[in-house]
SEGU-582970 format. One record per residue (C-alpha): residue number from 1; x, y, z; residue in three letters. Coordinates in steps of 0.001 Angstrom, whole numbers, plus 500000, padded with zeros to 6 digits. Layout:
BEGIN
- NUM|X|Y|Z|Ala
...
! end
This chain:
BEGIN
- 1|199062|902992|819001|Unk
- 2|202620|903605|820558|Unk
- 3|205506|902221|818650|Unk
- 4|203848|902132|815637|Unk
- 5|205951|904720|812927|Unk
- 6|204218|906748|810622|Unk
- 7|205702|909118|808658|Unk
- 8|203877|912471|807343|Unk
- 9|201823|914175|804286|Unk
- 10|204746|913586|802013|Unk
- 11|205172|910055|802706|Unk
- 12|202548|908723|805551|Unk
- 13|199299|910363|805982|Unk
- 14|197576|909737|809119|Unk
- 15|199419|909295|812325|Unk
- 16|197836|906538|813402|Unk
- 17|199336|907386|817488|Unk
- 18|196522|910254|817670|Unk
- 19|193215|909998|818335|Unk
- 20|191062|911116|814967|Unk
- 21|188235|912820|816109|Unk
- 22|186266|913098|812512|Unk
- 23|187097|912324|808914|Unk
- 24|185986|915448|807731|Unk
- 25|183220|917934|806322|Unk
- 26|181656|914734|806008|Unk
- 27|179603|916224|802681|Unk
- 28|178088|913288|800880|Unk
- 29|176877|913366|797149|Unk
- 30|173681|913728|797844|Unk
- 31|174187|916707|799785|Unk
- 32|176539|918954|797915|Unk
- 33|175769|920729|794992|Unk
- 34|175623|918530|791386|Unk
- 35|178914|918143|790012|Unk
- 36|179580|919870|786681|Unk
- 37|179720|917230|783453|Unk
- 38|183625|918461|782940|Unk
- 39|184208|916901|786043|Unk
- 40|182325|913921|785719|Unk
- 41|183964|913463|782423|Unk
- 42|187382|914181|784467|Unk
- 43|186446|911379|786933|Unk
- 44|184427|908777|785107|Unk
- 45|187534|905946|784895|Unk
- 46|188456|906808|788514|Unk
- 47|191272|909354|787353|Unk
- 48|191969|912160|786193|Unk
- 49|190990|912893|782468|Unk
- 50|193166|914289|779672|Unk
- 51|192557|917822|778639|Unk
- 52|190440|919002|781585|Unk
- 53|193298|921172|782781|Unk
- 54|194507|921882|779505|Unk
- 55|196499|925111|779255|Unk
- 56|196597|925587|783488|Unk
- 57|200165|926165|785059|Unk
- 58|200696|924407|788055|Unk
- 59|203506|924015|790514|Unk
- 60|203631|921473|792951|Unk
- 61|206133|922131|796036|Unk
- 62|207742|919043|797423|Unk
- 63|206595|916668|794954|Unk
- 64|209672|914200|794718|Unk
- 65|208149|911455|796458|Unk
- 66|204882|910386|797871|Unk
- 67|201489|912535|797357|Unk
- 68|203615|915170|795827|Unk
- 69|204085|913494|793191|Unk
- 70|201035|911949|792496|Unk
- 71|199979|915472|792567|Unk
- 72|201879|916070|790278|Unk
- 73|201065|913532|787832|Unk
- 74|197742|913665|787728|Unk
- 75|197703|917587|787274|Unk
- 76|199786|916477|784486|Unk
- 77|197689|913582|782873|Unk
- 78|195005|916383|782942|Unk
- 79|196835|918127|780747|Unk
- 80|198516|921094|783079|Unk
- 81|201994|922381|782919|Unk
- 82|203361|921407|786131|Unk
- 83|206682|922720|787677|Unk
- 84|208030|920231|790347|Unk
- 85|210124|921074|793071|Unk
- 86|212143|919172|796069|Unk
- 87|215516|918997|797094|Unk
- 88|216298|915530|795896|Unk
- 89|217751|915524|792736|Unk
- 90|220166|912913|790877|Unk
- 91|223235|915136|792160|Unk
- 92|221873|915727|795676|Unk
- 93|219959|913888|798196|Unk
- 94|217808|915453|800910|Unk
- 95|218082|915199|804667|Unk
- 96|215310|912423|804393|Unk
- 97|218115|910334|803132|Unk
- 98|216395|908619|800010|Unk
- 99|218097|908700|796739|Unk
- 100|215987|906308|795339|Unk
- 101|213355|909375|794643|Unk
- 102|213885|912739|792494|Unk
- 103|212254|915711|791079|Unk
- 104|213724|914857|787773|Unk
- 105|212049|911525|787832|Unk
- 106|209056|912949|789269|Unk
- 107|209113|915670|785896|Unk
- 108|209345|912750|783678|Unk
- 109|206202|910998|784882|Unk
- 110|204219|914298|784510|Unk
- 111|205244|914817|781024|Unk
- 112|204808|910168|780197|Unk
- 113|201393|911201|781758|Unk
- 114|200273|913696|779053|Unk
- 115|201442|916757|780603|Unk
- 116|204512|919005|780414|Unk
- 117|207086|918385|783592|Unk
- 118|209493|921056|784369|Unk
- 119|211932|919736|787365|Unk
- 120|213366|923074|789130|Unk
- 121|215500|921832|791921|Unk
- 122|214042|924125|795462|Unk
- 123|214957|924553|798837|Unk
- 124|212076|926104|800153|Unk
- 125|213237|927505|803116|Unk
- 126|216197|929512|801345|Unk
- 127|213850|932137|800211|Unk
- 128|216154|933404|797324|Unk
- 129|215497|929975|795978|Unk
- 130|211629|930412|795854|Unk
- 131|212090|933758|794730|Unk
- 132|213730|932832|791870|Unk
- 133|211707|929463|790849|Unk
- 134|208700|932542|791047|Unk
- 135|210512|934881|788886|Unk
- 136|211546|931645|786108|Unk
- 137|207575|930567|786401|Unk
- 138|206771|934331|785662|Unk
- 139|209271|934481|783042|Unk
- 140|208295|931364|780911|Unk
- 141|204295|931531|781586|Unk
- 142|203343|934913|782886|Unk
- 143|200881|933202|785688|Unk
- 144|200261|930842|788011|Unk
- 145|196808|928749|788509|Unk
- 146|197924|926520|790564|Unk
- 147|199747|925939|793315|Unk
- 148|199743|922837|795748|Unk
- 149|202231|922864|798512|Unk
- 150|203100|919589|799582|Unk
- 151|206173|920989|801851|Unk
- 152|207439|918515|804462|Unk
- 153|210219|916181|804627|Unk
- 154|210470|915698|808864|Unk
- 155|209336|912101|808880|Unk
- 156|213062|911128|810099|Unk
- 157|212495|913528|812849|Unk
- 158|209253|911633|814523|Unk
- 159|209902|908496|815463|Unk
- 160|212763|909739|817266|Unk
- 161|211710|912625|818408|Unk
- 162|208397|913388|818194|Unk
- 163|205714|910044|819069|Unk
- 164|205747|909146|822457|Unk
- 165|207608|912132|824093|Unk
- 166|206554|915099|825535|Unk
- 167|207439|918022|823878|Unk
- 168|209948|919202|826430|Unk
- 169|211267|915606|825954|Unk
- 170|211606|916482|821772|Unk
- 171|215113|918189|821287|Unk
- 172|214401|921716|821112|Unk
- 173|216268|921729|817549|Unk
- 174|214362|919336|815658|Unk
- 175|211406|920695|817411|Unk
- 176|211700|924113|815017|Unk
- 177|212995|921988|812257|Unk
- 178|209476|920101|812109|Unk
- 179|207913|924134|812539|Unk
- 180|210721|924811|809626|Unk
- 181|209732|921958|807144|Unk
- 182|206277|922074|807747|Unk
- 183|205035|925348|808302|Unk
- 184|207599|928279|807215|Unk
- 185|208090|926289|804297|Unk
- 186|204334|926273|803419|Unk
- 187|204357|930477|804484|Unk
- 188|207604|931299|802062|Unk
- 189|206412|929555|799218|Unk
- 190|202894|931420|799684|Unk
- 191|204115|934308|800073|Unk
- 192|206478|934358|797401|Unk
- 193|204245|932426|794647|Unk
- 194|200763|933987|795500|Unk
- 195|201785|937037|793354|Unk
- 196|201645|934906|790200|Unk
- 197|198642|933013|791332|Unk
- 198|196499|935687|791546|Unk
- 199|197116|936691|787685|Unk
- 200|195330|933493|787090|Unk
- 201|191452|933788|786371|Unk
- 202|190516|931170|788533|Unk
- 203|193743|930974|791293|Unk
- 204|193815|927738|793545|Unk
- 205|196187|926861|796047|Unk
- 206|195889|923593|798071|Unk
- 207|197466|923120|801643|Unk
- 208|198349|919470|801943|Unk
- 209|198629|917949|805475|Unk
- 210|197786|915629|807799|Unk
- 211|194259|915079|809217|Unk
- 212|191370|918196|808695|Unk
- 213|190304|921113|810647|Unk
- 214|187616|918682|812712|Unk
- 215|189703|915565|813152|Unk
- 216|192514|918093|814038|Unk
- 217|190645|919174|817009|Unk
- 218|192247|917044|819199|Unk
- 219|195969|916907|820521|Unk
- 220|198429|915220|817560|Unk
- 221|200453|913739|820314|Unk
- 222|203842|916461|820845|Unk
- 223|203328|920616|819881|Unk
- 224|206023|920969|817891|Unk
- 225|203944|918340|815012|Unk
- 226|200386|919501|816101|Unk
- 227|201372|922955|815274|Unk
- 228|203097|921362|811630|Unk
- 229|199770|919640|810489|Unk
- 230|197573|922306|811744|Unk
- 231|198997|925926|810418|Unk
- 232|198269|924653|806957|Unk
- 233|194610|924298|807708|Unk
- 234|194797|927647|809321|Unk
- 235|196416|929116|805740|Unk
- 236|193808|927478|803565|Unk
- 237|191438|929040|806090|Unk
- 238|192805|933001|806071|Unk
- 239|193924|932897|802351|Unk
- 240|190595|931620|801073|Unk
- 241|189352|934929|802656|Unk
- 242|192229|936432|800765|Unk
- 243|191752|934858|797690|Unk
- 244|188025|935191|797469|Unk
- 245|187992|938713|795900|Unk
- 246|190275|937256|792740|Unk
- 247|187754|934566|792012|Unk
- 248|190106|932371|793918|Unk
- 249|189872|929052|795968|Unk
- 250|192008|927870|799128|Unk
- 251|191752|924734|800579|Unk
- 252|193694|922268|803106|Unk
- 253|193701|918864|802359|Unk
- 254|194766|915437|803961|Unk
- 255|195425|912090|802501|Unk
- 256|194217|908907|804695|Unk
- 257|196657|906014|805607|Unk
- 258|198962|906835|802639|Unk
- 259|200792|903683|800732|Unk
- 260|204010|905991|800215|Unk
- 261|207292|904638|799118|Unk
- 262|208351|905073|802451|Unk
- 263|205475|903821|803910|Unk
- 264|205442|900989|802000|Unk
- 265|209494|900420|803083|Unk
- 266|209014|900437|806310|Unk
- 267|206857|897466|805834|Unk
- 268|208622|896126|803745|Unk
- 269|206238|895723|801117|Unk
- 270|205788|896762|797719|Unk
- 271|202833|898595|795886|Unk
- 272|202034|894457|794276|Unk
- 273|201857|892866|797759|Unk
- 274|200752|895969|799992|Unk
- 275|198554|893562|801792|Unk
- 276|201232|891513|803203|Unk
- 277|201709|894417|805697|Unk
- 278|198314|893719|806917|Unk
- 279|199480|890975|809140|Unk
- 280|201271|893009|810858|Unk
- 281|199555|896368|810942|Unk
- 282|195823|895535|810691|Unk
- 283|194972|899205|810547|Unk
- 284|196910|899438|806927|Unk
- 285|193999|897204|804957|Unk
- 286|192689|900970|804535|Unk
- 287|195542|902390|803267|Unk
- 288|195674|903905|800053|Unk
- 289|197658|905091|797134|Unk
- 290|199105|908516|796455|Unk
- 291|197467|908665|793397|Unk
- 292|193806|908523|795198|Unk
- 293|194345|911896|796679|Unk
- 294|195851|913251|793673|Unk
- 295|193125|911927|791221|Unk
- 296|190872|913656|793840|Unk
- 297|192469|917029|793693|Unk
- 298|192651|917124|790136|Unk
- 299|188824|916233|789898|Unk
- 300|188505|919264|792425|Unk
- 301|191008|921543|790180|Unk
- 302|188701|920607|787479|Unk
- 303|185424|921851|789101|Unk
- 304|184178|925201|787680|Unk
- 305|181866|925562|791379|Unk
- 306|184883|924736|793498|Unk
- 307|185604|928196|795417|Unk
- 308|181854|927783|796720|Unk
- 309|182652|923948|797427|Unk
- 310|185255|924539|799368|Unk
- 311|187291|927761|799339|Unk
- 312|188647|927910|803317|Unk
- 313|187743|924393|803952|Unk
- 314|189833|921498|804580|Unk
- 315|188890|918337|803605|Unk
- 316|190640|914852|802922|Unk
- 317|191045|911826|800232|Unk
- 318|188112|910062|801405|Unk
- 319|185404|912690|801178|Unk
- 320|186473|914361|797936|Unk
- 321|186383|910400|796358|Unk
- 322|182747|910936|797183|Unk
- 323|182027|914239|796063|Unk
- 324|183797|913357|792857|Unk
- 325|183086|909935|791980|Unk
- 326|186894|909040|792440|Unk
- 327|188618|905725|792660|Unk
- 328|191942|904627|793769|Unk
- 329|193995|902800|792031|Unk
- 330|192659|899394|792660|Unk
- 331|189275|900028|791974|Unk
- 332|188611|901022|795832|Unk
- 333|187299|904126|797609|Unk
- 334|188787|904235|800904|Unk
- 335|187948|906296|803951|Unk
- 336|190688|906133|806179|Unk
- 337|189805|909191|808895|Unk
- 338|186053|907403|808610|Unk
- 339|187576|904312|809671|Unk
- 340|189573|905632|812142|Unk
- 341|186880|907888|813891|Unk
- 342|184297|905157|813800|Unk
- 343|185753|901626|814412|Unk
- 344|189574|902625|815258|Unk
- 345|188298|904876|818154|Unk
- 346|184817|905034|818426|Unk
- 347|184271|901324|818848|Unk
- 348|181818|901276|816166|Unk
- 349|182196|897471|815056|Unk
- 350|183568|896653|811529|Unk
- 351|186535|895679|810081|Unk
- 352|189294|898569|807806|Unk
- 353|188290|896474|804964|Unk
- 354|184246|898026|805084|Unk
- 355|185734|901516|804700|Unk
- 356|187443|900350|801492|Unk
! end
């Protein structure tokens, strides 16, 4: 769908220009192992449930806006300790050119939640800057158990740039910036947090991106953001092998059609009349909220089986909603990359509102 603009993990989800070959793992209930009662207990109001992660340490890298920071509150209304990073603060505003989002804001809504918000203001491609939020995290808490990196910030690059151009047609410079934001981010913040992570008993790290390792398969429209939303699946991949000798899980995963603040403005809709959009887009009746993935992840961080679930896996909103018993906000359980796959491209008939 040409012309259409979509922006990415952060804010957007799916790109809804590239064919989606598969929603996932595609592991139903009935098929995967019995979830543990803490989780079920975690899940059972469609949410995350107080105390299930009490005591864990979390960070959450780019969680100013969008998934991030449902991430981030939902880690928190479990009860974690979650350090929030981004480089939009009240003093500063990021290249994505939104003041209207900040990691200070984002802190406070952990700690209203029930958990403990610690805003520490990261660019995480200076590395002296990660090194340092490490070192504080080290300081204060002595370990990491979990970290989620939620790195992007190039959506202003791919409408532009990026959808419906070649990739010798994309300027070679915000080319590498997309590789910048999305992937050396992800590798510098790994590299410089995994230290602390693997002090934890039971170390997690989640890869957010866009789309899974299946769906993935096929061409996301230019190199430059193919390579972006696929080296995080590749990371969950190698440092799940990594990780697997401290007890630890790795895992990539991808929100559907994402209702993100800038989603949502581009549209020019609100989270109360979401729908409206529908005239226009048809596709977005599937959309969800940030908070489904993050109520999802927190279910998974939650799991005491989860490095046998899905430790080098990646794996999206839709399918961990099932594993989990999870709900979005509105009561719904949408399957965006199931929609996609089936009606959107695979001429299955139905309408975006049977995936909901």
């Amino acid at each position: 769908m040409t012309g259409v603009v979509t922006f990415g993990v952060e804010v957007g989800g799916m790109d809804k220009n590239t064919n989606i070959q598969d929603p996932g793992r595609n592991v139903s209930p009935a098929g995967s192992p019995a979830v543990s009662s803490t989780v079920s207990s975690a899940v059972s109001s469609g949410g995350s449930s107080a105390g299930s992660l009490d005591g864990r340490i979390a960070l959450v890298a780019g969680a100013t806006r969008g998934a991030g920071r449902a991430l981030a509150v939902e880690l928190g209304r479990a009860g974690a300790v979650v350090y929030v990073t981004g480089r939009t603060t009240r003093g500063r505003v990021s290249e994505v050119g939104r003041a209207t989002e900040t990691i200070e804001e984002t802190a406070e809504l952990v700690t209203a939640a029930g958990g403990a918000g610690v805003a520490v203001p990261t660019d995480h491609l200076v590395v002296e800057q990660v090194r340092a939020l490490a070192a504080r995290i080290g300081r204060e808490r002595g370990r990491l158990d979990i970290l989620v990196n939620d790195l992007w910030g190039g959506e202003h690059l791919l409408t532009g740039s990026v959808f419906g151009k070649k990739s010798w047609e994309t300027p070679l410079e915000d080319g590498l910036r997309i590789l910048e934001l999305g992937v050396r981010s992800h590798v510098i913040t790994a590299a410089l947090a995994l230290p602390l992570l693997v002090r934890s008993a039971e170390p997690l790290l989640v890869e957010v991106t866009d789309g899974t390792a299946v769906s993935n398969r096929r061409y996301r429209e230019n190199l430059f953001y193919d390579l972006a939303k696929n080296a995080p699946i590749r990371m969950a991949f190698g440092l799940g092998e990594e990780l697997a000798e401290f007890g630890g899980t790795a895992v990539a995963v991808s929100p559907g059609f994402l209702r993100s603040e800038q989603m949502l403005a581009h549209f020019g809709v609100s989270e109360e009349n979401w729908r409206d959009a529908v005239l226009t887009e048809p596709d977005f009746a599937v959309a969800e909220s940030p908070y489904y993935l993050a109520r999802a992840v927190a279910a998974l961080a939650a799991d005491p089986q989860r490095s046998a679930r899905w430790n080098g896996t990646s794996t999206s909103s839709g399918e961990l909603a099932r594993v989990y018993g999870v709900r979005d906000v509105d009561g719904s359980q949408p399957d965006g990359w199931g929609y996609f796959e089936d009606v959107r491209y695979g001429g299955k008939a139905g309408t975006a509102d049977d995936y909901r």
